[in-house]
C-alpha positions in Angstrom: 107.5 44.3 108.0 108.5 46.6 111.1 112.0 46.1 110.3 111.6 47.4 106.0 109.3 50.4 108.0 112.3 51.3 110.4 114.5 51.3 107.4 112.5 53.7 105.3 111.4 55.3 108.1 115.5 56.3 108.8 116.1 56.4 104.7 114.0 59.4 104.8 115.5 60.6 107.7 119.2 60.8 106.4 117.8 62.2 103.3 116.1 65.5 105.3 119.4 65.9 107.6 121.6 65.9 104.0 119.1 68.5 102.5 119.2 70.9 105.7 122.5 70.4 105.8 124.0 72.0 102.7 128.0 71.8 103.7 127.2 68.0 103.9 127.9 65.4 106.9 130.1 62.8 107.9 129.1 58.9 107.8 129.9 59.3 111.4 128.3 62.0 112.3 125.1 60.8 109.8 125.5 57.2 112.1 125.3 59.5 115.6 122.7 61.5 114.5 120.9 58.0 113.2 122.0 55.9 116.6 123.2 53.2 113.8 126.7 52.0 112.7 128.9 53.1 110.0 128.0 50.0 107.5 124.3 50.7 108.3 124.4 54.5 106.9 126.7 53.1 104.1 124.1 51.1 102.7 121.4 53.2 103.5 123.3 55.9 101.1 124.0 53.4 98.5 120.1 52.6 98.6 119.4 56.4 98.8 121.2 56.8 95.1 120.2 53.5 93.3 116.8 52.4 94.6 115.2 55.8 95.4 117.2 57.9 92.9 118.2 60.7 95.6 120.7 62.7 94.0 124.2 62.3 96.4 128.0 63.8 95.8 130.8 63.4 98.6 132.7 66.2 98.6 135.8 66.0 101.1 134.3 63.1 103.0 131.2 64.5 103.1 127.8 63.7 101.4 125.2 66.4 100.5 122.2 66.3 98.5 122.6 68.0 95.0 120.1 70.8 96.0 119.3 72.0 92.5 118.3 69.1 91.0 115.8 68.1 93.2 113.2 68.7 96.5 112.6 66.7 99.3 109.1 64.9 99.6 106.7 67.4 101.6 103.7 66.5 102.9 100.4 68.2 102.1 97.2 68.3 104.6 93.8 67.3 103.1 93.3 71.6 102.7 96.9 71.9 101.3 96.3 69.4 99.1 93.0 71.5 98.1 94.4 74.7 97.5 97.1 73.0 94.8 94.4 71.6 93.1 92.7 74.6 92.6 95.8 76.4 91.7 96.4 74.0 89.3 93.2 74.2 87.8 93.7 77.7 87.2 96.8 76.9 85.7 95.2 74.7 82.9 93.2 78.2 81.8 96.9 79.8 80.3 98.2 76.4 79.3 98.3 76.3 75.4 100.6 73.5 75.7 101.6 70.1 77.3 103.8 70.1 80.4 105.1 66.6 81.1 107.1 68.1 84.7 103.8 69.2 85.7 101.4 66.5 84.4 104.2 64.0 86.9 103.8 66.5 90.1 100.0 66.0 89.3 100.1 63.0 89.1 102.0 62.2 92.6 99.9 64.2 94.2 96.7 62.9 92.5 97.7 59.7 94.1 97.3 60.2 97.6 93.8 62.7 97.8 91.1 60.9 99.1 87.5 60.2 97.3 86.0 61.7 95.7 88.8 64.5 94.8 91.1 62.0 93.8 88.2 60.9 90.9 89.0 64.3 89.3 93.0 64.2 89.0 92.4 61.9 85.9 90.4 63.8 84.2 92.5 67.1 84.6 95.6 64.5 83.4 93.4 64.4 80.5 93.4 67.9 79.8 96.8 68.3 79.8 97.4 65.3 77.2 95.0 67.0 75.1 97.1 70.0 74.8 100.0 70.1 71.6 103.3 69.3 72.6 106.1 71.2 72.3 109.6 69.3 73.2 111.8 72.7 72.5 109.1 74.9 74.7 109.1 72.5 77.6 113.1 72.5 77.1 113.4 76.2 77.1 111.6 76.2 80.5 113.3 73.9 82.1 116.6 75.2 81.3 115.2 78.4 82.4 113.9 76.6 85.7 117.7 75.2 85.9 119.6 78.7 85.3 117.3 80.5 87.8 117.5 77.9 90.6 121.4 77.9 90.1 122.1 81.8 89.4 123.5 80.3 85.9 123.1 82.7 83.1 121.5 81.4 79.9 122.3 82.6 76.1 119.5 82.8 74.0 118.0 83.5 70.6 115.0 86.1 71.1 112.7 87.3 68.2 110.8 89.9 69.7 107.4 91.5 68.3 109.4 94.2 66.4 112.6 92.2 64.4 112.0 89.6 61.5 114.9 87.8 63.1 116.2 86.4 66.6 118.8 88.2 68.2 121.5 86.6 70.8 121.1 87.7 74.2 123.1 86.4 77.5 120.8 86.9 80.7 120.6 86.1 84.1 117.0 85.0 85.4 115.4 86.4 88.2 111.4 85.5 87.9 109.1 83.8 85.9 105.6 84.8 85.7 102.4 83.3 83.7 100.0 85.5 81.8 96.1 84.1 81.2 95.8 87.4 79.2 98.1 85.8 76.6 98.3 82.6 77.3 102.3 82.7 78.0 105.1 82.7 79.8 107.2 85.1 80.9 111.0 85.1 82.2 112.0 88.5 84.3 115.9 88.9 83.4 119.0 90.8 83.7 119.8 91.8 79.8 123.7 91.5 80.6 124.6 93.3 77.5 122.5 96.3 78.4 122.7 95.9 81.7 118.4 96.6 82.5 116.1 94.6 83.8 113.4 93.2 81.1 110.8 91.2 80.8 110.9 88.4 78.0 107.7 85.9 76.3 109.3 82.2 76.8 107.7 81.4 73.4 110.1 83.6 71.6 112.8 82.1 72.8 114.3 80.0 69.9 117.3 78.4 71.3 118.4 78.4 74.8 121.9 77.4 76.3 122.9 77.3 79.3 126.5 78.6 80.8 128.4 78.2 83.5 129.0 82.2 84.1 127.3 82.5 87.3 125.1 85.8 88.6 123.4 86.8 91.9 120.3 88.2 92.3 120.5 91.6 94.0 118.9 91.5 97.1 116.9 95.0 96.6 115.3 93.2 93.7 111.9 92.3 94.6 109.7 90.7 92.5 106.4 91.7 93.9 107.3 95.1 93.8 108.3 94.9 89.9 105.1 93.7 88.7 102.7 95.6 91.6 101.3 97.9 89.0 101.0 95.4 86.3 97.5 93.8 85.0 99.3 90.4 84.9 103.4 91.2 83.4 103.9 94.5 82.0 105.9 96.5 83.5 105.8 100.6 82.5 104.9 103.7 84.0 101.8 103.5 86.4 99.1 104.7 84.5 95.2 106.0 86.5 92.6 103.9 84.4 89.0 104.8 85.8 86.1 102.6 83.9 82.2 103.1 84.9 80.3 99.7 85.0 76.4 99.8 84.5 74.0 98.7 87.3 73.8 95.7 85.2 77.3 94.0 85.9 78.1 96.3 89.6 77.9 93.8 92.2 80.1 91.4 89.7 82.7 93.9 89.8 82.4 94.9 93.6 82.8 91.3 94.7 86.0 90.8 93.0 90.2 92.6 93.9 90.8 93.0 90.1 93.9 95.0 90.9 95.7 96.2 94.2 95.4 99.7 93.6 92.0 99.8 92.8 89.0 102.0 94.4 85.4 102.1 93.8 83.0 104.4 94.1 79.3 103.8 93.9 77.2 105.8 91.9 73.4 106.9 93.0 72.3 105.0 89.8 73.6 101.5 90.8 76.8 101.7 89.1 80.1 101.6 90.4 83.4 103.4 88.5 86.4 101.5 89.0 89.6 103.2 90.0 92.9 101.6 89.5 96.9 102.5 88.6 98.3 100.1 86.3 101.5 99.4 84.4 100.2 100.4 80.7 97.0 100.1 79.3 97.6 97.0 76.8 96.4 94.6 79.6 93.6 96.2 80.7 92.3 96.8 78.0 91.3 93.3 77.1 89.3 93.1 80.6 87.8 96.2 80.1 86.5 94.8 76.6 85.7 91.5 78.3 82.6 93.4 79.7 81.2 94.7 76.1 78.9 97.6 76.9 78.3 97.3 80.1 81.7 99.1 80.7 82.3 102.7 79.7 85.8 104.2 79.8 86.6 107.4 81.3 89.9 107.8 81.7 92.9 108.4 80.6 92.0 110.2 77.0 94.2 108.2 75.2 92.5 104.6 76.0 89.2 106.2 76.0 89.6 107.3 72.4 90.9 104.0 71.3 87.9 102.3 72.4 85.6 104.7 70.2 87.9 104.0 67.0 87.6 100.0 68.3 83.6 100.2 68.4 83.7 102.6 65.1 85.5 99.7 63.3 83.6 97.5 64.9 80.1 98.7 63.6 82.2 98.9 60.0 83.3 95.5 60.0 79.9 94.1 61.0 77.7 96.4 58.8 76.2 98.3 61.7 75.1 102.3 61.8 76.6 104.4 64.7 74.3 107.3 66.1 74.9 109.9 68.4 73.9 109.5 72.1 72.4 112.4 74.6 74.7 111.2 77.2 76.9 114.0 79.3 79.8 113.3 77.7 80.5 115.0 74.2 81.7 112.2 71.5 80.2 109.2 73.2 79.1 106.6 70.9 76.3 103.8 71.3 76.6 101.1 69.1 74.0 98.5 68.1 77.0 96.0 69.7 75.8 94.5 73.0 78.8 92.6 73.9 82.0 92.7 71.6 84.3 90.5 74.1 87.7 89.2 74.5 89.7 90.7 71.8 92.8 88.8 70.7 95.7 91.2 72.6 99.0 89.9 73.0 100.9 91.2 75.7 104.6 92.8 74.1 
């Protein structure tokens, strides 16, 4: 028993030193570092590849790991372990569809939480399993995973919102990003042919191959800073949104950052007007409706004026009157409506 627990114990040592050694190492040199001979580290790399599948190539006389395909096992504290469960629990709220890759890394690390949180990884398996699969979605991503992990461009068919058919583009992947607003997927890319920077919905991809032209990432791009004015992906010219919240919903909003940029201000009425720059107003809009009439637009114009042809339709659509209220503000409408929530948005 001591013996099989030495020998893992050094299997997983060899396979750390060949991943944080990417130019690869010697069987000598693996044996030094190891304090074992020769014939020991060759069948501990020949159990490496067949028994625990760790993906090896010797190059020159030289093993490495094969990086891309695969991570080395990492071990999560109890409070690790907790903060990736309730990441992925969030996660489940944008997921329309099944994802096998992650349903296995739940899986893996459902089975080593201790009671009671390991009693819930089952159920959330559940979830997941409940959700429609999609073979050529879960595809697209993970040949999307595959071209941004290897700086390989990818060729794909894209039907956007505004064409009837796809169109071949040939990009080069430099994030990925989730949306809950529209329950997607989003790939940040290099549009070679145009040679800008855009942002494209994974679920109109309709074919996906992947080259062997390789790119780089530039090192000014920075992620963070692309999307630091968006709502969750849209990406467009900072726009000032200001929104008054009634007494009613205030300390809702106060205890939450909806946004990085954002300011409030309370008001000697108990309500707070929330101050925030944002990429567009597309996004925001569906959280501002989220919060039916307890939320009153103010600015910009444009949005604000939307929202009054939204409610007047509204009030149409449902067979309701609209009548002029005494508030300050000239053209404000109050609406038999209490809460008209969540409307369907998507995000271009």
């Amino acid at each position: 028993m001591m013996s099989r627990l030495v020998k893992l114990g050094r299997l997983q040592r060899i396979e750390r030193i060949l991943y944080q050694n990417p130019q690869g190492l010697t069987i000598q040199r693996l044996a030094e570092l190891c304090d074992v001979s020769i014939r020991t580290i060759y069948r501990d790399i020949k159990d490496l590849e067949q028994i625990f599948e760790v993906p090896l190539t010797r190059e020159n006389g030289r093993w490495k790991v094969v990086r891309t395909s695969y991570l080395p096992p990492v071990r999560f504290s109890l409070h690790e372990a907790m903060g990736l469960f309730l990441s992925y629990r969030l996660a489940l709220r944008y997921m329309d569809k099944q994802n096998p890759d992650l349903e296995e890394a739940w899986s893996k690390i459902g089975s080593v939480m201790p009671e009671p949180i390991s009693r819930f990884f089952p159920e959330t398996l559940k979830e997941i399993k409940n959700k429609p699969l999609d073979r050529e979605y879960n595809r697209t991503v993970r040949t999307l995973t595959s071209a941004w992990a290897e700086g390989r461009r990818v060729r794909i068919q894209y039907l956007s919102s505004r064409r009837s058919t796809p169109k071949e583009r040939l990009i080069e992947p430099y994030f990925m990003q989730p949306s809950g607003i529209s329950h997607a997927l989003y790939v940040i890319a290099r549009d070679v042919e145009i040679d800008e920077i855009r942002t494209f919905k994974v679920q109109r991809i309709k074919d996906i191959e992947l080259t062997d032209e390789k790119y780089e990432i530039p090192g000014d791009f920075d992620a963070l800073e692309f999307l630091k004015n968006s709502w969750t992906i849209w990406s467009d010219e900072p726009v000032e949104v200001k929104v008054r919240f009634s007494p009613r919903v205030a300390s809702a909003v106060k205890e939450a950052i909806w946004h990085p940029t954002q300011e409030l201000k309370e008001e000697p009425d108990g309500s707070v007007i929330w101050t925030g720059r944002v990429s567009g107003i597309l996004e925001i809009s569906a959280w501002i409706r989220s919060w039916g009439a307890e939320a009153e637009v103010l600015e910009p114009k444009s949005l604000r004026e939307s929202f009054v042809n939204d409610v007047q339709s509204l009030a149409k659509l449902y067979g309701l009157g609209l009548t002029e209220s005494a508030g300050k503000q000239e053209g404000q409408c109050a609406v038999e409506i209490q809460d008209a929530k969540n409307f369907a948005h998507e995000t271009p």
